[in-house]
PATIRO-635161 format. One line per field, with one value per residue (C-alpha): residue number from 1; residue in three letters; y, x, z. Coordinates in Angstrom, 2 decimals. Each point is the difference from the previous one (the first is absolute). Example, Ala and Ser with C-alpha at 12.3 -4.5 7.8 and 13.67 -1.06 7.14 Angstrom:
! PATIRO-635161
i = 1,2
aa = Ala,Ser
v = -4.50,3.44
u = 12.30,1.37
w = 7.80,-0.66
! end
This chain:
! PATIRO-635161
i = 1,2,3,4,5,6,7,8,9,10,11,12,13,14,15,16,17,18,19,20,21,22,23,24,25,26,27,28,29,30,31,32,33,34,35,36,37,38,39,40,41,42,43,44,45,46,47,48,49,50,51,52,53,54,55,56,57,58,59,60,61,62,63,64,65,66,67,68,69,70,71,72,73,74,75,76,77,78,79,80,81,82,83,84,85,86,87,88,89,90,91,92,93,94,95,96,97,98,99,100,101,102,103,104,105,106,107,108,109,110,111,112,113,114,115,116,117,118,119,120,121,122,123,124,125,126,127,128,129,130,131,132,133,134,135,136,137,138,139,140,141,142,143,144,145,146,147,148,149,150,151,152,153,154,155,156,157,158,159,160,161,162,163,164,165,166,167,168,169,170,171,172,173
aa = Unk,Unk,Unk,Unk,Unk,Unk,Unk,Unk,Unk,Unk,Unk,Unk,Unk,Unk,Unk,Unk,Unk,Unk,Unk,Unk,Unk,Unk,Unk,Unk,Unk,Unk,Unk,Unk,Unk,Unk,Unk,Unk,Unk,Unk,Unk,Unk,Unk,Unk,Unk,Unk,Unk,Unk,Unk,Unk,Unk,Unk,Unk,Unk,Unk,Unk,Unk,Unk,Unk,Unk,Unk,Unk,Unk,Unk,Unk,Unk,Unk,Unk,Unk,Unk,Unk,Unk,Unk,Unk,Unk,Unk,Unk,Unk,Unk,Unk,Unk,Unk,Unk,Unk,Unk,Unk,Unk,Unk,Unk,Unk,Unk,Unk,Unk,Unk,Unk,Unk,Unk,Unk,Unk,Unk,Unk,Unk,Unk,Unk,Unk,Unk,Unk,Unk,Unk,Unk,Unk,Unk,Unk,Unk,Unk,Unk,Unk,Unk,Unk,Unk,Unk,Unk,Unk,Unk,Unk,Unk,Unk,Unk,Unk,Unk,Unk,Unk,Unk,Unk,Unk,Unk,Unk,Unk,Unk,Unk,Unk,Unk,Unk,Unk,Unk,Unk,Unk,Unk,Unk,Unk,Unk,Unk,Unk,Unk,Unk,Unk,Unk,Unk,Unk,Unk,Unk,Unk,Unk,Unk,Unk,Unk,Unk,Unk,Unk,Unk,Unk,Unk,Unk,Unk,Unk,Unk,Unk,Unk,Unk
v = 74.61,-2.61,0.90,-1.29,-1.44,-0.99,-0.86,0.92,-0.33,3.65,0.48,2.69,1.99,0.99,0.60,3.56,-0.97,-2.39,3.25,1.94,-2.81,-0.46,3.61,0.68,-2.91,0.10,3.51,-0.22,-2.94,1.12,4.19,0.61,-2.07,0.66,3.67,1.72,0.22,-4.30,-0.58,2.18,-1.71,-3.04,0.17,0.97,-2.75,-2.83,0.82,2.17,-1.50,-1.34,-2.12,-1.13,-0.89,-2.25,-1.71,-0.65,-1.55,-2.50,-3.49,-0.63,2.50,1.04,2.54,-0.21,2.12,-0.20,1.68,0.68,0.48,0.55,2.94,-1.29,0.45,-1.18,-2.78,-3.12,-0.23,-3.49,-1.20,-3.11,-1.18,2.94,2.10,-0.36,3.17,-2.37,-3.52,-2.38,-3.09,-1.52,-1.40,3.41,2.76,4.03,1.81,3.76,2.11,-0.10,3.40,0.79,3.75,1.28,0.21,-3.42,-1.09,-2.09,-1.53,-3.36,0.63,-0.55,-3.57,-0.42,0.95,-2.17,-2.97,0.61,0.12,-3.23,-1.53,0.90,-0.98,-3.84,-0.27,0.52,-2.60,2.76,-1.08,3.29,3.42,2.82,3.84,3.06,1.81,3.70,-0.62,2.97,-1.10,-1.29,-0.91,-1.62,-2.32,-0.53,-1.02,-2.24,-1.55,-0.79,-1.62,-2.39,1.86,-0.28,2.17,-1.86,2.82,3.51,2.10,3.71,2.27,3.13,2.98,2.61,0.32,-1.87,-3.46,-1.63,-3.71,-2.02,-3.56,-2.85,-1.96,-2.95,-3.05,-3.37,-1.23
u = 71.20,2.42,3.71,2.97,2.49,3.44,3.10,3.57,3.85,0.75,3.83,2.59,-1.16,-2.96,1.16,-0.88,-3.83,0.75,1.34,-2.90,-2.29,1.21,0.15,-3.28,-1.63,1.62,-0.74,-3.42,-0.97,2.48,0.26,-3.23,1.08,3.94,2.09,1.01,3.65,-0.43,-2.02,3.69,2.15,-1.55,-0.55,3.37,1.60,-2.45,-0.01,2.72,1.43,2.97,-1.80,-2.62,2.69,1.59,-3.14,-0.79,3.94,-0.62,-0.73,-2.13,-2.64,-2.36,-2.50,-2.95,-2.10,-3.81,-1.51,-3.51,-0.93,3.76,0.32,2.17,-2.70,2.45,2.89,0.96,3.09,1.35,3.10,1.68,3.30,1.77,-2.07,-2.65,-0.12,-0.42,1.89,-2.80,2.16,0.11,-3.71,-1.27,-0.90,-0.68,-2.49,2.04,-2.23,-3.48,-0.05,-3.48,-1.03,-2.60,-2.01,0.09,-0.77,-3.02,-0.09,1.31,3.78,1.33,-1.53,1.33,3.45,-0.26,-0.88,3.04,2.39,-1.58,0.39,3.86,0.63,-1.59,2.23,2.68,-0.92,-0.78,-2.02,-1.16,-0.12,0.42,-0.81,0.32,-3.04,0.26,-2.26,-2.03,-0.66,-3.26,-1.33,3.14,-0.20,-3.45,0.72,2.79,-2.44,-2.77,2.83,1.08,2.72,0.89,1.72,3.72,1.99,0.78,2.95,1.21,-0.36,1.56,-1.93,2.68,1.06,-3.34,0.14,-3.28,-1.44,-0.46,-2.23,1.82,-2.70,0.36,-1.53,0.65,0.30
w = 108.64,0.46,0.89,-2.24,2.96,-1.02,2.33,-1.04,1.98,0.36,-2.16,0.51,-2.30,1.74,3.46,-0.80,-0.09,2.61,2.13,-0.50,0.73,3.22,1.16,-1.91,1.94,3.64,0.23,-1.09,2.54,3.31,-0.55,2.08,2.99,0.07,0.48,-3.40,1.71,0.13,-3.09,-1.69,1.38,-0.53,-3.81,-0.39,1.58,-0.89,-3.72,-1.52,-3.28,1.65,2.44,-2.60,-2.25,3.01,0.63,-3.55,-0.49,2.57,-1.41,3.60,-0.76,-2.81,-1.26,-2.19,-1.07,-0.63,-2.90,-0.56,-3.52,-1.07,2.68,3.45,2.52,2.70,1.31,2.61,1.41,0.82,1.84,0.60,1.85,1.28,-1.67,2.54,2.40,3.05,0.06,-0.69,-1.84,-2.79,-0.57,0.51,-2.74,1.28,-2.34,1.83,-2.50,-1.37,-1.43,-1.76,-1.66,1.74,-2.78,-0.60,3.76,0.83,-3.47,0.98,-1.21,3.97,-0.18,-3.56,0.76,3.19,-2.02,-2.35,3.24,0.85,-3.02,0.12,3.32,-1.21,-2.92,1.77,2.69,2.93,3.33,0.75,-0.86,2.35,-0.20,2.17,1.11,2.05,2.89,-0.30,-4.16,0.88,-3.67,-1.07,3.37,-0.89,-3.35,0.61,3.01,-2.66,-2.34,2.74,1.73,3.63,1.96,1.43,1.46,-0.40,-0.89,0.01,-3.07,-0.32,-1.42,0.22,3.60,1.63,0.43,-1.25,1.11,-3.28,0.35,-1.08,-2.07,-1.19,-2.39,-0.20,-3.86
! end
C-alpha cells in the first residue's frame, strides 16, 4: 500500500501539535539511554510553548511538517543566519530537528524530509547543509553517512545537567 506524503510550513496555530510532537518523539528515541531527572528537565526547557513560540517567530528558522495520508507522521527543523545553533555563515543551512513518530520510522520519511531540507537550502542559494548528530545515535549517523554526510566537528549538547558530544555533519550542496 502506497503512503500519501505531503509537506507543509508548520503555523502558529499548531504549535500545540508541534509541542507534543517534539516531546512525543524525543522521548521516545533518547528516554532509554538518558536519566528521567535529564530527559524532565530537558523536555521542559527544549519545548515549552514559550520557547516554541520564540523559535517559530524567528524569520531565520522554519518548521514543516510531514503528513502521511493527511495524519502528521513527523517534522524538520531548519535554520539559517543567526538562527543556526552553531555559527556556520551565511552559505550554510542547519536541518536542528528531524523529528519522525515512531510509528512511522523506517518508511523512508527521514530521507524524504532530508530531501525537502535540501531542496530549501538550494533555493535559497546555500553551499551546505549541516546537522547535529549525538555520538552515541548510531542509526541516525548511519543514515546521514549513507546520504552523503561527513562528519566536520563536534559540539556540546546539554541533556539536563550532562553534557553530551553531538557530530557536526555536514554536506556540500
Amino acid at each position: 500500500m502506497k503512503m500519501m506524503l505531503s509537506f507543509k510550513e508548520c503555523t502558529d496555530e499548531e504549535i500545540l501539535l508541534l509541542q507534543k510532537i517534539s516531546i512525543e518523539t524525543f522521548d521516545e528515541t533518547f528516554r532509554e539511554q538518558n536519566s528521567q531527572e535529564n530527559m524532565v528537565a530537558y523536555l521542559e526547557k527544549a519545548f515549552n510553548l514559550q520557547q516554541l513560540k520564540n523559535e517559530l517567530s524567528n524569520a531565520s528558522s522554519q518548521f514543516y511538517f510531514v503528513y502521511v495520508d493527511e495524519k502528521v507522521a513527523g517534522y524538520v527543523k531548519v535554520n539559517t543566519a543567526d538562527a543556526q545553533t552553531e555559527q556556520m555563515g551565511d552559505e550554510a543551512l542547519e536541518i536542528e530537528r528531524i523529528y519522525i513518530k515512531s510509528q512511522y520510522q523506517k518508511h523512508g520519511l527521514g530521507k524524504y524530509l532530508l530531501t525537502k531540507a535540501i531542496e530549501i537550502a538550494k533555493k535559497q542559494n546555500k553551499k551546505h547543509i549541516w546537522l547535529g548528530v549525538w555520538e552515541r545515535n548510531e542509526n541516525a549517523l548511519a543514515f546521514y553517512k549513507k546520504m552523503g554526510f561527513v562528519q566536520t566537528g563536534a559540539h556540546a549538547f546539554y541533556m539536563g545537567d550532562e553534557e553530551q558530544t553531538d557530530f557536526i555533519m555536514t554536506l556540500s550542496l
